[in-house]
C-alpha positions in Angstrom: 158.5 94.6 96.8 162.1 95.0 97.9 164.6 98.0 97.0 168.0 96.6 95.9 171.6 98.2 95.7 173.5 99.7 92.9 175.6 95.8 93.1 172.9 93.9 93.7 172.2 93.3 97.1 168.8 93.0 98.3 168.8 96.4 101.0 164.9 95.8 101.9 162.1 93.1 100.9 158.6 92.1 102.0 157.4 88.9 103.3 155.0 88.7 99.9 158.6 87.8 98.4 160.1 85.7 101.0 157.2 83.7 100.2 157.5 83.8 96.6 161.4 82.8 97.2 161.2 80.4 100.5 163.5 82.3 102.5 163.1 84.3 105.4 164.0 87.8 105.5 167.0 87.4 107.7 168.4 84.5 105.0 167.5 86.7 101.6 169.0 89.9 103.3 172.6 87.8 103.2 172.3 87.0 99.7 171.8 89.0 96.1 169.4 89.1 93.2 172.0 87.7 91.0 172.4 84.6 93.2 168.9 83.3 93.1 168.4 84.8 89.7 167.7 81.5 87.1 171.5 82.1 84.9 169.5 81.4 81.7 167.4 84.7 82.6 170.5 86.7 84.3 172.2 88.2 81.0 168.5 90.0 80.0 168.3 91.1 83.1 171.8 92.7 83.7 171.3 94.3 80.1 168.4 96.3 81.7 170.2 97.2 85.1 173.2 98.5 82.8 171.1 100.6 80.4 168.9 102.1 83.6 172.5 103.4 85.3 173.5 105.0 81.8 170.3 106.9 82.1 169.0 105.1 78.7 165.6 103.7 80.2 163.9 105.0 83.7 162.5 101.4 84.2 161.9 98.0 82.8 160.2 95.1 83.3 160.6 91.2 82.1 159.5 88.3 83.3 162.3 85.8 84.5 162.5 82.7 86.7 163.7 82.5 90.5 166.0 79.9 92.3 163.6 79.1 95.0 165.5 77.8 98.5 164.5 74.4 98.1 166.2 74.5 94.8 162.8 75.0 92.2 162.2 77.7 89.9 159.2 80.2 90.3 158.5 82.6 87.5 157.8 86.3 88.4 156.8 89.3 86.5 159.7 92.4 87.7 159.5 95.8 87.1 162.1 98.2 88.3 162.4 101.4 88.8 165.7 103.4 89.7 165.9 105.9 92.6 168.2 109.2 92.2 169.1 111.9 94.4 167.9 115.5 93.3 171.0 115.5 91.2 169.8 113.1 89.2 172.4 110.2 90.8 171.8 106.9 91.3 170.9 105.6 94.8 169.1 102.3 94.8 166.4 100.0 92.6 162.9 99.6 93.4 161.7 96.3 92.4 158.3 95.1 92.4 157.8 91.5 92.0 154.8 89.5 91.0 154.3 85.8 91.3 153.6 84.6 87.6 154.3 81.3 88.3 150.8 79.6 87.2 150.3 82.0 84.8 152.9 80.9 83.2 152.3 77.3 83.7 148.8 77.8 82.2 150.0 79.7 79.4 152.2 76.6 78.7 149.5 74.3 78.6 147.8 76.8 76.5 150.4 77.0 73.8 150.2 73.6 74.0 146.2 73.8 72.9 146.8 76.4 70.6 149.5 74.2 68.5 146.8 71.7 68.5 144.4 73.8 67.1 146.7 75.0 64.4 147.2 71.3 63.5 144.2 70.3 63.1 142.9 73.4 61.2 146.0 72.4 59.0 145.0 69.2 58.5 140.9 69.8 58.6 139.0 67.8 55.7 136.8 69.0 53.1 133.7 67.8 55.1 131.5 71.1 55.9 130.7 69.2 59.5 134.4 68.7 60.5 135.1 72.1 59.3 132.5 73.5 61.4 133.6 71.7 64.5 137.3 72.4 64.3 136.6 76.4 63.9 134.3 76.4 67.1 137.3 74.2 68.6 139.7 77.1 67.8 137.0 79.7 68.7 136.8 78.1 72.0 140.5 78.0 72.6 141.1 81.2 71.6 138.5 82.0 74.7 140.0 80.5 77.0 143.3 82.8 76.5 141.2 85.3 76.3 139.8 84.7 80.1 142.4 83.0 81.7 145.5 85.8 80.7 146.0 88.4 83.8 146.3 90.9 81.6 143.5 93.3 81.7 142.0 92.9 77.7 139.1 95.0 76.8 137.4 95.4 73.0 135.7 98.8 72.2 133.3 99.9 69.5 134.3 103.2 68.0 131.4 104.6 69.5 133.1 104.3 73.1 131.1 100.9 74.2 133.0 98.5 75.6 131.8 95.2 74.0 133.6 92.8 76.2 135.9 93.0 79.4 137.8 89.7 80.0 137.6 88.5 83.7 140.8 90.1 84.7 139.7 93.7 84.1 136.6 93.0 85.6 138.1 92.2 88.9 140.4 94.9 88.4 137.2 97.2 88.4 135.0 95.1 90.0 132.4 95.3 87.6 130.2 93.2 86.1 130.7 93.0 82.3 126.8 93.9 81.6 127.8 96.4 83.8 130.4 97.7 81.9 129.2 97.4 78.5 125.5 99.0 79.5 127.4 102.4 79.2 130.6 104.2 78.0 133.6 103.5 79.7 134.7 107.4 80.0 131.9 106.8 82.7 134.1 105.6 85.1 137.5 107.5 84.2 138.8 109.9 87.0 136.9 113.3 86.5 140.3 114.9 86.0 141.8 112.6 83.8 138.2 112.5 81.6 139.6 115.6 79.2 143.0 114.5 78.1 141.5 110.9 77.5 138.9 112.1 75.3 141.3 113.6 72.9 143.6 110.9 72.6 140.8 108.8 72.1 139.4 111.5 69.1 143.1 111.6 67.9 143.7 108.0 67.5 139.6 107.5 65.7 140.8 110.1 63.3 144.6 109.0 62.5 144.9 105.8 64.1 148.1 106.7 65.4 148.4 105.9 69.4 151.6 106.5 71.6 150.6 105.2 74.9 148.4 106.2 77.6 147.8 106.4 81.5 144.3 107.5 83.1 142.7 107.2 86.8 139.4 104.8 86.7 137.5 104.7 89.6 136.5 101.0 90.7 133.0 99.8 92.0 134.4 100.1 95.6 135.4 103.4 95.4 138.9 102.8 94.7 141.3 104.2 92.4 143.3 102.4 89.9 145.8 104.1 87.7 145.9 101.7 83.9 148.6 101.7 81.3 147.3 101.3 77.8 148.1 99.5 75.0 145.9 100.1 71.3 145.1 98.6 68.4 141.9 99.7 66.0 140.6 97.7 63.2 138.0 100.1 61.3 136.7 97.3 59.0 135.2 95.8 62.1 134.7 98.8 64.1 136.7 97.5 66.7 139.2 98.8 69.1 141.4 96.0 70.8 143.0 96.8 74.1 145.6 95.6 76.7 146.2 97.3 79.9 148.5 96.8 82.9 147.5 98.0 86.4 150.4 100.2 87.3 148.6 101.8 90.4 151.1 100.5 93.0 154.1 102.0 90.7 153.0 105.2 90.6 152.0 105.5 93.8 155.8 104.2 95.2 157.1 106.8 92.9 155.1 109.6 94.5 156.0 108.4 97.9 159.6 109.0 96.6 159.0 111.9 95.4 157.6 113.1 98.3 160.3 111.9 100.1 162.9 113.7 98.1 160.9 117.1 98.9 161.2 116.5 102.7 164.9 115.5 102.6 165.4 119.1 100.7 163.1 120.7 103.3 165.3 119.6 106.1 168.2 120.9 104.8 167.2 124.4 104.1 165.9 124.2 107.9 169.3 123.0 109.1 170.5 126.0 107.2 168.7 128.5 109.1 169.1 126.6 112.5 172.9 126.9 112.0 172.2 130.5 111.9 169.9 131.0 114.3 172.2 132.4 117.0 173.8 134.7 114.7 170.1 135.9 113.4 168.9 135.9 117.2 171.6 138.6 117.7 170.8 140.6 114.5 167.1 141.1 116.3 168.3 142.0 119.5 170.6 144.6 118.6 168.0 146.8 117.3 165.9 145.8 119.7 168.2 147.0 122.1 168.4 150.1 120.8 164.8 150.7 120.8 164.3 149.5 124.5 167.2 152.8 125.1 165.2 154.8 123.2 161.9 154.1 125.6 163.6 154.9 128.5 165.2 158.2 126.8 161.4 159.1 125.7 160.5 158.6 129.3 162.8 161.1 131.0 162.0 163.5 128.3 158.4 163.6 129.4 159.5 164.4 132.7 161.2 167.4 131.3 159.1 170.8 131.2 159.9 172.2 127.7 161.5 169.5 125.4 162.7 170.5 121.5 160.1 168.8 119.3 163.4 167.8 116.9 164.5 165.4 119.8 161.7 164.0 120.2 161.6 163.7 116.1 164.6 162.1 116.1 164.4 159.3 118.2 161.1 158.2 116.6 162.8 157.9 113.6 166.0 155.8 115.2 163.4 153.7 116.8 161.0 153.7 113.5 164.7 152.2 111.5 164.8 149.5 114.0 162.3 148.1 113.7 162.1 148.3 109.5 165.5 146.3 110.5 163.4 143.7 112.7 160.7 143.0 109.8 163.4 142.9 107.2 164.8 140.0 109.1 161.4 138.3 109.7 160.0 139.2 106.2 162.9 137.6 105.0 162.5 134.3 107.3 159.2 133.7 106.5 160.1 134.0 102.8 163.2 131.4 103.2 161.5 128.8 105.0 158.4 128.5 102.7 158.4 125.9 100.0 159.0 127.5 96.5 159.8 124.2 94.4 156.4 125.3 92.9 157.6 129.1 92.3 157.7 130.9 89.0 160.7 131.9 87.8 161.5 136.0 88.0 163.7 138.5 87.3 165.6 139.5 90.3 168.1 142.0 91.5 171.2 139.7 92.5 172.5 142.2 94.5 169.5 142.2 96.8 169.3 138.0 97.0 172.8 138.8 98.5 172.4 141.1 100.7 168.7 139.1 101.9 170.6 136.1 102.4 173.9 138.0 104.3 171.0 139.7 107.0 170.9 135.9 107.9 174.4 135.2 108.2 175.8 139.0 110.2 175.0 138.1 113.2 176.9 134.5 113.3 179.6 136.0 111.5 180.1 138.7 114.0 180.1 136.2 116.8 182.9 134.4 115.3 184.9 138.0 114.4 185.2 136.7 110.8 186.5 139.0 108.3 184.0 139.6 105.8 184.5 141.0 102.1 181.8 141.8 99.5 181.5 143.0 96.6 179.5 145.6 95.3 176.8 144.2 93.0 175.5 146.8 89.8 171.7 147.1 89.6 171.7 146.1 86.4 172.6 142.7 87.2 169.5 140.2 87.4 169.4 136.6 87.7 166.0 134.8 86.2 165.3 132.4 88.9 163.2 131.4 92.0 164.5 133.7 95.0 163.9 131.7 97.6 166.4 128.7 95.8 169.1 130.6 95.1 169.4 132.1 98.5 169.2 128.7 99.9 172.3 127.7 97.7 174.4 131.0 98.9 173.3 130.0 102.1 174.6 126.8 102.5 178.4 127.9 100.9 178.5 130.7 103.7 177.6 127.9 106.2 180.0 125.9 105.0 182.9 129.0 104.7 181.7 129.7 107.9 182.1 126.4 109.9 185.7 125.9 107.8 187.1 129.5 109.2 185.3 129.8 112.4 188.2 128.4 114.7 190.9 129.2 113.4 193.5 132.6 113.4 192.9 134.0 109.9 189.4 134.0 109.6 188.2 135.3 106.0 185.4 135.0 103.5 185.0 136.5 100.2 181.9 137.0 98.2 182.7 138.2 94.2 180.1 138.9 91.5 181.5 137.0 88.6 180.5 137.5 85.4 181.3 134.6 83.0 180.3 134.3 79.1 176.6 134.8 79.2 176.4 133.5 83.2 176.2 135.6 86.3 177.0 134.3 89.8 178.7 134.4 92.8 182.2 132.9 93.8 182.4 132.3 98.1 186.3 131.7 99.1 187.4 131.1 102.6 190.8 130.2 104.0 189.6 127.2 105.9 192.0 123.9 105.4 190.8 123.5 102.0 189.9 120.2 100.5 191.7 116.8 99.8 192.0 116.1 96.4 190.2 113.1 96.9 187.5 114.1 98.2 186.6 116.4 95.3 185.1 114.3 92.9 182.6 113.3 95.6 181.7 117.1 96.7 178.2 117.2 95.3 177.4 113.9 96.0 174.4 113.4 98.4 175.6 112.6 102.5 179.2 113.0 101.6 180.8 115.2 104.1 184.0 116.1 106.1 182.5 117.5 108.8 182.6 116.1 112.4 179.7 114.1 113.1 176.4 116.1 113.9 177.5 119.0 112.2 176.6 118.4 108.6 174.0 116.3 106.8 176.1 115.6 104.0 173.1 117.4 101.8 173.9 120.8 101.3 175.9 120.9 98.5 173.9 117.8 96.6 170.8 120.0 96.8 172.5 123.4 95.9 173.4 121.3 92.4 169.8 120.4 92.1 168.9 123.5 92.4 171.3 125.3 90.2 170.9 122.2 87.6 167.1 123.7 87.3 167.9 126.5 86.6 170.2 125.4 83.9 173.4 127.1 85.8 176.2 125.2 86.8 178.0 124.9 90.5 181.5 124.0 90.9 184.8 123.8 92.9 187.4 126.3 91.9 190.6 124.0 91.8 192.5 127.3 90.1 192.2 129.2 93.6 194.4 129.7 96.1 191.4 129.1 98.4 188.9 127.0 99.1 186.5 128.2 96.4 182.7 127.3 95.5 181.4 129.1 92.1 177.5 128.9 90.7 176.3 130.6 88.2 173.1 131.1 86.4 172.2 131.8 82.8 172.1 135.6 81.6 168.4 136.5 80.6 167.4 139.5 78.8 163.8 140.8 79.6 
């Protein structure tokens, strides 16, 4: 396995292909896949790498030959698969490389055989013996592909019986094949893949038509392999031929990114909030500051002989409204820095997301005597979306507005409602420095940044477009303004 750059150039690989290859890491680091890539096979495989960065295929696989070190050529079966940001750019290949090499060789030797066989049948005499003989040649032969491929071939009844497993899907499984055809195979399919297997299966018996499958099997030794399907059903002899391809180790690497992507968009919402932490540390002390005067004041009134039950009233409820303000600001914590990729979408006041996400920002923007403007937001403005998103995208602008404006004399930030065609957002302006006209194209682009080191991740903005992408809004630098000027907005829906 290695993961290889946008150009070429290997970035990380395995010692499984150092072997296959005869280098050593530190010499195959140096060079690129094009270099030791056989130049009859490079063209095919450039085609593939070209269409996967216009976003025509999301992988590929082909078999193709090596240039080993000591100058021989080792066949290999590659599949890649291309990794993008949660903006959907490109950001490296992963590459998965098996050694084919005598697989190859023995399919050769077995094209070789079969040609014979194909001669001889052409040429076989009239005598029944010699007949006879060159069909169980050719039966024979035809075997011996059938055992010796590494693909996984399986034949099926109609009924659901497997009726024979060639060795390499019975290693795959690590069944026997009496095993395997003294039941149905659905036997051994993942529990929660067993549904959606049986009706494709009862779609294809009854149209013939099949576009493909995946499903889970579990093996003898309690493992879990993930096959690819390939189907073809001959009704006149109740069979069902199959090839699969074991994909487990794909999938699984695609999770893994996956996963990956969620904790990279984790820390950034985090960094978010830390950023903020001072200013929101402040927003809870103030009313708690408030209350603490409000104990003592309680105190000496007890001391008192008569006291006015309406003063007693009234600081209750000053006391009772700071501390609604305290679990405002925690509420509203707890609800930012919970995961909500898997939220459903809902309709929601954007006035209050503003003002939500501003009860995280006062208290830094206070601290820095930044001059704040807002507008007012009607009620009857909603935007359909996930809450929690959306407040992480107006977030990280006032972050950013924030950190441009924070040192200098004329500090100021504007929030508008804008309301555009059949899209509702919000525009943040600042009068920070602004932005170099080269560095615009590469705003959303993920771990660009201006900012000092240790002051920005480079993510923000590359995860706000995610976000806003998903919700099928758009997020963009006003170049018309006087100021520096970050727009989203979100699609108008009616209830």
């Amino acid at each position: 396995m290695s993961h290889v750059s946008l150009t070429g150039d290997w970035l990380l690989v395995n010692q499984k292909l150092c072997d296959i290859v005869g280098y050593n890491k530190e010499e195959l680091l140096k060079l690129s896949f094009q270099q030791i890539t056989h130049p009859d096979d490079l063209s095919s495989d450039m085609a593939f790498v070209e269409k996967m960065l216009r976003g025509e295929i999301q992988t590929y696989s082909l078999e193709k030959r090596y240039i080993r070190k000591d100058k021989s050529h080792v066949w290999i079966n590659l599949t890649v698969s291309l990794v993008k940001d949660s903006s959907g750019l490109p950001l490296y290949f992963i590459s998965v490389i098996e050694d084919i090499h005598k697989r190859k060789k023995m399919e050769s030797q077995l094209r070789g055989i079969h040609g014979e066989m194909e001669q001889i049948i052409e040429k076989r005499t009239a005598a029944l013996k010699i007949e006879i003989a060159e069909r169980k040649r050719a039966e024979k032969e035809r075997n011996s592909f059938y055992d010796l491929s590494s693909d996984l071939i399986a034949i099926f009844g109609y009924d659901g019986y497997l009726r024979a497993a060639n060795p390499a899907l019975r290693k795959c499984l690590g069944y026997t094949e009496k095993e395997l055809t003294s039941r149905r195979f659905i036997e051994i399919i993942h529990p929660e893949d067993l549904d959606r297997t049986l009706e494709i299966s009862a779609e294809f018996r009854k149209t013939g038509r099949f576009a493909g499958m995946e499903n889970r099997y579990l093996c003898k030794n309690g493992n879990i392999v993930t096959l690819s399907w390939t189907v073809t059903g001959v009704p006149e002899d109740d069979c069902i031929y199959t090839v699969a391809r074991d994909v487990t180790d794909i999938r699984r690497q695609e999770l893994e990114i996956a996963e990956q992507k969620l904790k990279i968009a984790a820390n950034s919402k985090m960094n978010a909030l830390g950023r903020m932490a001072s200013g929101i540390a402040h927003e809870i002390n103030n009313p708690l500051t408030i209350v603490y005067g409000q104990t003592s004041a309680l105190k000496k009134l007890a001391e008192e002989d008569f006291v006015p039950k309406s003063k007693i009233v009234t600081i209750a409820n000053s006391m009772e409204k700071m501390c609604e303000r305290i679990v405002r600001i925690i509420n509203g914590l707890r609800t930012f820095s919970r995961d909500a990729t898997n939220d459903p979408l809902e309709f929601y006041s954007a006035g209050k997301l503003l003002n939500e996400t501003l009860s995280f920002c006062h208290g830094r923007i206070q601290s820095f005597e930044i001059e704040l403007a807002v507008d007012e937001v009607s009620e009857e403005f909603e935007f359909y979306c996930r809450p929690v998103q959306i407040s992480q995208v107006l977030l990280n602008l006032l972050n950013n507005s924030i950190d441009a404006v924070k040192s200098l004399d004329s500090k100021r930030i504007q929030i508008r409602f804008v309301v555009e065609n059949e899209k509702i957002g919000f525009s943040i302006s600042d009068s920070g420095a602004g932005i170099k006209k080269d560095h615009i194209p590469n705003l959303f682009t993920p771990f660009f940044t201006t900012k000092e080191i240790g002051i920005g991740t480079g993510l923000g903005l590359s995860i706000a477009k995610g976000i806003v992408d998903a919700h099928q809004g758009n997020i963009y630098f006003d170049t018309a303004s006087t100021e520096t000027c970050f727009v989203f907005l979100l699609p108008r829906v009616s209830k």
